[in-house]
C-alpha positions in Angstrom: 184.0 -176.1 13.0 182.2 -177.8 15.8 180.1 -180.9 14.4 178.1 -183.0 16.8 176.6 -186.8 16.3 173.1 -185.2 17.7 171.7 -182.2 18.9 172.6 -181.1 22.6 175.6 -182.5 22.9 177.9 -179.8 23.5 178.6 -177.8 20.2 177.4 -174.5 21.2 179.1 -174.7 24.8 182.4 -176.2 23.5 182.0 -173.4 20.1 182.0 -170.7 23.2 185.3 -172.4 25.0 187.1 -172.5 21.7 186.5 -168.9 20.7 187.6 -168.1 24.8 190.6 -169.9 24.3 191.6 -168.1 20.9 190.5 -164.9 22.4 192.5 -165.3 25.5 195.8 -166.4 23.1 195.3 -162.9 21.7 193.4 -164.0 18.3 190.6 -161.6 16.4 188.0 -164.6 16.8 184.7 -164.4 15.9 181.5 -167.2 15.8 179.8 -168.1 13.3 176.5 -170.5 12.9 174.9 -170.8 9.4 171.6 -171.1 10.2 169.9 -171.9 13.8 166.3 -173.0 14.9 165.6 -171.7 18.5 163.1 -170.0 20.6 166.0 -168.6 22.6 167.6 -165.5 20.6 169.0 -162.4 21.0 168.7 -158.7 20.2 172.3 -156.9 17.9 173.0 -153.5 19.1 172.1 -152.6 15.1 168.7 -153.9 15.5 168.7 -157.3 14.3 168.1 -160.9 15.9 169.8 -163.8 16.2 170.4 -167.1 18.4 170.9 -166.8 22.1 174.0 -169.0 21.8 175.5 -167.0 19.0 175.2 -164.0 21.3 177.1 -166.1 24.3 179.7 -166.7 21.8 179.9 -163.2 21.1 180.8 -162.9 24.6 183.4 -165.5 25.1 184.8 -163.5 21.9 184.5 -160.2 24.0 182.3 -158.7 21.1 179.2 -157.2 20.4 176.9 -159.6 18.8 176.1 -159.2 15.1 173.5 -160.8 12.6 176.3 -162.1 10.4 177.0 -164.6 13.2 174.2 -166.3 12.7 172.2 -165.3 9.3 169.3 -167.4 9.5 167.4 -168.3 12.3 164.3 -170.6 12.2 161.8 -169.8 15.1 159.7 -172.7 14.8 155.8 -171.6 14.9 154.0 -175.5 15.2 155.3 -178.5 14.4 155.4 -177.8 10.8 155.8 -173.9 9.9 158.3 -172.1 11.2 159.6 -168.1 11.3 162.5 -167.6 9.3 164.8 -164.5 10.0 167.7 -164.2 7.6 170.5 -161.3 8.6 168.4 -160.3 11.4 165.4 -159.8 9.8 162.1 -161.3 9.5 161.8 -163.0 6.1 158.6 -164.9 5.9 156.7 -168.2 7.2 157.1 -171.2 5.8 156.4 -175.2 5.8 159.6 -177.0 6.1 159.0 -178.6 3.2 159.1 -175.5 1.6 161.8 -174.1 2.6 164.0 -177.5 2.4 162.6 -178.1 -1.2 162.8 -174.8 -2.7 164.3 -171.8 -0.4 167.4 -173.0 0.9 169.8 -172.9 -1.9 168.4 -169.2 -2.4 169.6 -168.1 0.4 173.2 -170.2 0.9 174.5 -166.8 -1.3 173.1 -164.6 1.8 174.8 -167.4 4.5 178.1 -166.9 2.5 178.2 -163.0 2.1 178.4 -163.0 6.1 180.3 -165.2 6.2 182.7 -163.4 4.2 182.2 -159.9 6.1 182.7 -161.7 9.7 186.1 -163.9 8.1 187.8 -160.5 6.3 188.0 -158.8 10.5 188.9 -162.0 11.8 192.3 -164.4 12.5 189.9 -167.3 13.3 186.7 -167.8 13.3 185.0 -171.1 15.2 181.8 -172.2 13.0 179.0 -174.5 15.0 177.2 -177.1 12.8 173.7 -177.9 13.7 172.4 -181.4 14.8 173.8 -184.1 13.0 176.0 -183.7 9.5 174.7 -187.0 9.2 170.8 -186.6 8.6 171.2 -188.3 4.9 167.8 -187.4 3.9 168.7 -183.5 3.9 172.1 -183.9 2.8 171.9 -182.0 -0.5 169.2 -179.1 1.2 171.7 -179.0 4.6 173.8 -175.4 4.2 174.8 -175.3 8.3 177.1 -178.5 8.3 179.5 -179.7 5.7 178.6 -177.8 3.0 179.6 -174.5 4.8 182.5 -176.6 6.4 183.3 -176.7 2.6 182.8 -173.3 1.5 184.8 -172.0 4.3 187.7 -174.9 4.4 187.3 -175.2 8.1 188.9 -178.1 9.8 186.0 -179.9 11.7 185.8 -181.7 15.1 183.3 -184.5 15.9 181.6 -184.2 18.9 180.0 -187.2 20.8 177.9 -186.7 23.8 179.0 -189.9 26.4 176.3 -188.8 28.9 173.7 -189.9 26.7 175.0 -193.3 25.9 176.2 -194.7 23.2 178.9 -192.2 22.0 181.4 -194.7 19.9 178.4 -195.9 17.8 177.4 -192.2 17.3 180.7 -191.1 16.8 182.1 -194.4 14.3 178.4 -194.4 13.0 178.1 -190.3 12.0 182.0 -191.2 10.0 180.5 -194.1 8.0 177.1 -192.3 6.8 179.0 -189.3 5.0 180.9 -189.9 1.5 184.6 -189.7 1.2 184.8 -185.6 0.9 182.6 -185.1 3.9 184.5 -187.5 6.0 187.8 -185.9 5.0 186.8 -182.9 6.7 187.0 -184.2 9.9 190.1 -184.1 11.2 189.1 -185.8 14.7 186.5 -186.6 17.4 186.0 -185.2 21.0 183.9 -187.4 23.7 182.0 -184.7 26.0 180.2 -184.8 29.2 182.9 -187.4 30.4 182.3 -188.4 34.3 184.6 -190.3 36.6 187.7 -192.2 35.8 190.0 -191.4 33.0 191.8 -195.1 32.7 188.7 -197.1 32.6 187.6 -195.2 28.6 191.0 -195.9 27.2 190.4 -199.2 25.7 187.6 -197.6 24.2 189.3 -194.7 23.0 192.2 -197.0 21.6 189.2 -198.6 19.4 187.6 -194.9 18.7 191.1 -194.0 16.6 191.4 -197.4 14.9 187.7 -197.1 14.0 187.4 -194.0 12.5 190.8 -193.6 11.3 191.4 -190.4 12.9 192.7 -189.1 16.6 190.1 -188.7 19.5 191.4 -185.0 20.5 190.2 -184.6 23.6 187.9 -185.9 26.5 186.1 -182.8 28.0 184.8 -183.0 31.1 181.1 -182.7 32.6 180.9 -179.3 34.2 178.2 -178.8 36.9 176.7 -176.0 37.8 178.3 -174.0 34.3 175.6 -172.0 34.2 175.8 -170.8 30.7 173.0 -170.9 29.0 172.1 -173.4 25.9 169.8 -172.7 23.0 168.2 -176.5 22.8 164.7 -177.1 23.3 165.8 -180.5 24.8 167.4 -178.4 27.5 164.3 -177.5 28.8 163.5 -181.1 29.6 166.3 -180.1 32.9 164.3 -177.4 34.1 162.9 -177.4 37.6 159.3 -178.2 38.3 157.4 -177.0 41.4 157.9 -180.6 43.1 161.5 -180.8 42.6 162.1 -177.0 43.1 160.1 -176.7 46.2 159.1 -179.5 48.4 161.9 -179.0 51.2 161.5 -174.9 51.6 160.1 -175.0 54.4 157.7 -171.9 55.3 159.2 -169.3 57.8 160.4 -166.1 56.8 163.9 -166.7 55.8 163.0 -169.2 53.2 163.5 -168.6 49.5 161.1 -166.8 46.9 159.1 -169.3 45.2 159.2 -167.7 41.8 156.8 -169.5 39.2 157.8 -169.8 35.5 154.1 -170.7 33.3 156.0 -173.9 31.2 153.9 -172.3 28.0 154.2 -175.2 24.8 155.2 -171.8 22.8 157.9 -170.7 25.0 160.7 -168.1 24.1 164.1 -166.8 25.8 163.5 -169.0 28.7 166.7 -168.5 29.4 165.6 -164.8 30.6 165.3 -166.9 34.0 168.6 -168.3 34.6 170.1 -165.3 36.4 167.1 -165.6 39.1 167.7 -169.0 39.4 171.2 -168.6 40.6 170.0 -166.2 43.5 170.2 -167.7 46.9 167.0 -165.8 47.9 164.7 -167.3 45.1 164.1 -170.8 44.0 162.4 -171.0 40.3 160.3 -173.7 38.8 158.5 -174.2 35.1 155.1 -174.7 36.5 152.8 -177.0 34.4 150.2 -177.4 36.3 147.7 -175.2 37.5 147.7 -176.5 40.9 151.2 -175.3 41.7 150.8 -171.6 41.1 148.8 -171.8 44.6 153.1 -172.4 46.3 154.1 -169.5 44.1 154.9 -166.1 45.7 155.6 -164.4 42.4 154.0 -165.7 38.9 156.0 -164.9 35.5 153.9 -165.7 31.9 157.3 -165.6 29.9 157.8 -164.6 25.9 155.9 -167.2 23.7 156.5 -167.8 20.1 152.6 -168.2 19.4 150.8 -165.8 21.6 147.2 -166.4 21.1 147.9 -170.5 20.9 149.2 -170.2 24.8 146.6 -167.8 25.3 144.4 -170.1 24.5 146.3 -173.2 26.4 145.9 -171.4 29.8 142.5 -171.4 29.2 142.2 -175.5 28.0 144.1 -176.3 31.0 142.6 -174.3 33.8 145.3 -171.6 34.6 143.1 -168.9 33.5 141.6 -168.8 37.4 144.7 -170.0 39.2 146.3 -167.1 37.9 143.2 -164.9 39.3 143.0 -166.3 42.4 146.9 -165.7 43.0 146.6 -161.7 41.5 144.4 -160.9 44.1 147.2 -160.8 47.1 150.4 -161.5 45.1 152.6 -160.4 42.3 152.3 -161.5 38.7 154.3 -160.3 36.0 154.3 -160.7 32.2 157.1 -160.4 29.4 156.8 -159.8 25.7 153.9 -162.5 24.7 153.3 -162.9 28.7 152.4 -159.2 28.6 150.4 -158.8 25.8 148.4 -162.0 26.8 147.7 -160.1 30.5 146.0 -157.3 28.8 142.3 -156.8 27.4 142.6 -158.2 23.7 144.9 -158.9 21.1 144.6 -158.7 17.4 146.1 -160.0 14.5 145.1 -158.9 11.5 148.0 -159.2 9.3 148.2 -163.1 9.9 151.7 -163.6 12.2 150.0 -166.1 13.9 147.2 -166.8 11.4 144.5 -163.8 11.7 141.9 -162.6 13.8 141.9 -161.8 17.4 141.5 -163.1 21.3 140.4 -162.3 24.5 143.4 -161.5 26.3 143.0 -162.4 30.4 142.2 -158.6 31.2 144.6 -158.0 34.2 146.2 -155.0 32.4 144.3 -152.2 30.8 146.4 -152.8 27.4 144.9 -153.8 23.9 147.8 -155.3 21.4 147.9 -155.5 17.2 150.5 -157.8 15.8 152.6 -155.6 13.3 154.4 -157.0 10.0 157.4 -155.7 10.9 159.0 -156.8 14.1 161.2 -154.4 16.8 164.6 -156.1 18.0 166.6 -153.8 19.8 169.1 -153.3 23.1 167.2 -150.7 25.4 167.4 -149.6 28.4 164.0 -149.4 31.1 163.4 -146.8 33.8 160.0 -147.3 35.9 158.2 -144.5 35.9 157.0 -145.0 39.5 159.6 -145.4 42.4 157.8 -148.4 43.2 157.4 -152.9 42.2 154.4 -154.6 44.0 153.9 -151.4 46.2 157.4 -151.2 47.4 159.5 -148.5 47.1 162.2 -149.1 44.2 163.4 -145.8 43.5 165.6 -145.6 41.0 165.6 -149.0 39.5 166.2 -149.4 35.7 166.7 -152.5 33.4 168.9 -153.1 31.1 168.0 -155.7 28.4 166.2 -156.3 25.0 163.2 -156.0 22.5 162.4 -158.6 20.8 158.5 -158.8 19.6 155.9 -158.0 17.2 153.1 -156.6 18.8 152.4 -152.6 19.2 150.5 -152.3 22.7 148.1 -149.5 23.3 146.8 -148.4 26.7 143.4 -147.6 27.7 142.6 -143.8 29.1 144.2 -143.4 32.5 146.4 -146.8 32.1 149.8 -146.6 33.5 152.8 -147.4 31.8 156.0 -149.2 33.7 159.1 -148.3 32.0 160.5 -145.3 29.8 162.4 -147.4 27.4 166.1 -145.6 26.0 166.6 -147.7 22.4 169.9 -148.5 21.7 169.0 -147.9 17.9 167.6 -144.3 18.9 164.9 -143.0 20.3 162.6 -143.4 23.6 159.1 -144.8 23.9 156.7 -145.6 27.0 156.8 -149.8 27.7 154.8 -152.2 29.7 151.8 -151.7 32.1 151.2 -151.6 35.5 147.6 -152.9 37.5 145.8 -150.0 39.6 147.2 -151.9 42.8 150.4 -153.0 41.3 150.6 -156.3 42.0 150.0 -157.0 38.0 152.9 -155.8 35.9 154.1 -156.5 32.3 157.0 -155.5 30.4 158.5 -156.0 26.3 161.7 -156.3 27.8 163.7 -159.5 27.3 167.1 -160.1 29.7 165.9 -157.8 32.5 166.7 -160.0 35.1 170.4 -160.6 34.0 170.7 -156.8 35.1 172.0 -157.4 38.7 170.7 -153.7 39.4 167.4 -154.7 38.6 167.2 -158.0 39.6 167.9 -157.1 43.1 165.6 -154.6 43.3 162.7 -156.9 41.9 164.0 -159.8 44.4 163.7 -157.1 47.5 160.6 -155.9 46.2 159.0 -159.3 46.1 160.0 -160.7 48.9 158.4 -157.3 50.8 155.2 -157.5 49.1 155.4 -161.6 50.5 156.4 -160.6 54.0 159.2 -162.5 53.7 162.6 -161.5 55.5 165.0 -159.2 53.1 167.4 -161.2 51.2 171.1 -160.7 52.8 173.1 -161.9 50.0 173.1 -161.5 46.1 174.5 -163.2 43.0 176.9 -161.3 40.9 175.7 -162.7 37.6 177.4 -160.1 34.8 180.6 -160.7 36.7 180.3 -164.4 37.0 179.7 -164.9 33.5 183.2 -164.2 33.0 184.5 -166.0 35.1 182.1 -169.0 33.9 183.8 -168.2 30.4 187.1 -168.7 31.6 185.8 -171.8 33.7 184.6 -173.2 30.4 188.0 -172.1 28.3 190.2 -173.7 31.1 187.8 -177.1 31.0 188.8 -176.8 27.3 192.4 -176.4 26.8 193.3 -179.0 29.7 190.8 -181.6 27.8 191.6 -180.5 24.1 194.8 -180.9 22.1 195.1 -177.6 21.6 198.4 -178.0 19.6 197.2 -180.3 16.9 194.2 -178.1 16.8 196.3 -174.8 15.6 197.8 -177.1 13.9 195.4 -177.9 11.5 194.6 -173.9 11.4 198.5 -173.1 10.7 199.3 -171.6 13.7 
């Protein structure tokens, strides 16, 4: 089990090496988080939802991703209710209190039946703690850290972030806060995001082991330009803005896309952006002002957690006629939330995101109620018109995922964008398209990680911009594996590997 001092420093990336390396050694490996709070999450192939970085794990395992990797997720709705899906399906809204105080212990039974199901196919399976095993006012209510490190006899490591500052106090400090049982769990500590000379942290390290009483297995690197995605909130902070992402372009022909990412407070799956922004044609920024959109050659409103609450931001804050202004002569697209906020109206009236109804900006000719029940599925898109932005794209499709509440409905004579082919079965008409086509929108998630796809939209674009066509393209689906491996090599030269099967037996 992967146990961090904090949040963000490395569990999820070093969970995905680990399962690489056992995969690679020729081990049935699996990953396993308890429970997860993220916007960032994926669609299973059997219809259900879980974390983004469960799913990436999946991958380093070379499986398909399935909802007993992760059985509960918490989508956080403000800053004190939050979503809770448990085995992939949407369970209710609560408080935290509420769920701390009286629903966890009901569902550590749920957490422990997949646990089960994913152990009984697998030789190993890596487990990922969440935040700190250390927050001693959840202790008894905390079922993701050392209680399922318990339940599942897992040897744990201890991971310290060093780029933050401070590791050996959060490292010694995490030991001393947990009782005698918890600390026995940890059999040793790993310092990550190490830069620069090896010799100059061995005093340190030297002082680590006498400290803590137990061996400092491994110093992992700080790998650039990974590219791997993380589920933390707190890895948003990295994100581009417009000035960073675009004051040296330049403005001839050649230059890259400016593609514009709305930095919504709701924000879901931004990580639907990553494989754009590793295309040397486009250069992406989280735009949160309305004055940047004006440098944008192609806006995106991305998923939202709370569609009607950024609905109603871009309206506080003045996008509403920045994103007019730019619709008139250039491309704007919408996914999931971003969609459903393009169209005429939206309407609530179950309660997911507390009742009644809003104006939506009434670029698309779309009118969307928020359902009980919520689709999460793989699918595949084909556009029903051979062209993006007025330029021909015949034959383009898009291969990525549902995840969302809302049921759209078009007005009389409104066109649709994809025919979606379900994964779980079925086919069904998805997204809209504006009578001059610069206006699109679209449920699916990951649609941009489809290298088909995304070079199509990226030649598209930068022909409805005038802009020359792009010469080269990024190979994202093949990279990731390669990234994998990157990651798993980083690993097993940094780790002890052998005192790590070790403690598993091998």
């Amino acid at each position: 089990m992967a146990l961090g001092t904090a949040s963000h420093v490395g569990k999820s990336l070093l969970t995905a090496g680990l399962c690489r390396i056992f995969k690679q050694d020729g081990y049935r490996v699996a990953p396993f988080k308890a429970q997860n709070m993220a916007l960032n999450s994926a669609a299973t192939p059997d219809g259900g939802e879980i974390g983004r970085a469960q799913a990436l794990q999946a991958e380093a395992c070379d499986l398909a991703p399935t909802t007993d990797m992760n059985p509960i997720l918490i989508k956080p709705s403000s800053d004190q209710t939050a979503q809770y899906v448990v085995q992939g399906k949407v369970w209710r809204n609560l408080t935290a209190r509420d769920y701390f105080d009286f629903r966890v212990r009901e569902l550590f039974p749920r957490v422990l039946e997949s646990y089960r199901r994913l152990a009984a196919h697998s030789d190993v399976v890596v487990l990922e703690g969440a935040g700190s095993p250390a927050e001693i006012n959840l202790r008894d209510r905390d079922i993701v850290n050392l209680r399922m490190a318990h339940a599942a006899d897992a040897a744990c490591l201890l991971i310290g972030d060093i780029d933050r500052g401070g590791v050996f106090a959060a490292l010694v400090g995490t030991l001393t806060l947990l009782d005698d049982a918890d600390r026995a769990r940890i059999r040793g500590t790993v310092i990550n995001k190490f830069r620069g000379d090896r010799a100059l942290l061995e005093p340190g390290l030297a002082m680590l082991e006498a400290r803590a009483g137990r061996p400092c297995v491994g110093v992992v690197p700080y790998l650039p330009a990974l590219g791997l995605e993380e589920e933390d909130s707190v890895a948003l902070e990295d994100r581009l803005t417009a000035a960073r992402a675009w004051r040296a372009l330049g403005d001839d022909r050649d230059r890259p896309l400016r593609i514009g990412v709305v930095a919504l407070p709701f924000m879901s799956n931004f990580t639907d952006f990553d494989a754009l922004a590793a295309e040397p044609s486009a250069a992406v920024a989280f735009l949160d002002r309305p004055d940047d959109i004006a440098a944008a050659d192609v806006v995106i409103l991305p998923g939202t957690k709370q569609t009607m609450r950024d609905l109603r931001f871009l309206r506080e804050r003045g996008f509403v006629e920045a994103l007019r202004a730019h619709a008139r002569s250039k491309p704007l697209v919408g996914i999931c939330g971003g969609m459903q906020m393009l169209g005429w109206r939206i309407e609530d009236p179950y309660a997911a995101e507390g009742g009644g109804g809003e104006d939506g900006l009434g670029f698309l000719p779309i009118v969307t109620t928020l359902q009980r029940e919520k689709t999460t599925t793989p699918a595949v898109g084909y556009l029903r018109a051979p062209t993006l932005f007025g330029v021909p794209a015949a034959g383009a499709r898009a291969e990525g995922y549902e995840i969302h509440l809302g049921e759209t409905t078009y007005a009389p004579g409104a066109a649709a964008l994809f025919e979606l082919e379900r994964a779980a079965g079925g086919r069904a008409l998805d997204g809209a398209a504006s009578a001059d086509g610069l206006v699109i929108g679209t449920y699916l998630h990951g649609l941009f990680d489809d290298d088909d796809f995304r070079r199509a939209f990226i030649l598209a674009t930068r022909a409805a911009r005038r802009l020359s066509s792009a010469t080269s393209f990024h190979a994202y689906r093949a990279e990731r594996r390669r990234r994998l491996d990157r990651l798993a090599d980083a690993c097993r030269q940094a780790l002890d590997m052998s005192a790590i099967r070790s403690w598993l037996g091998f």
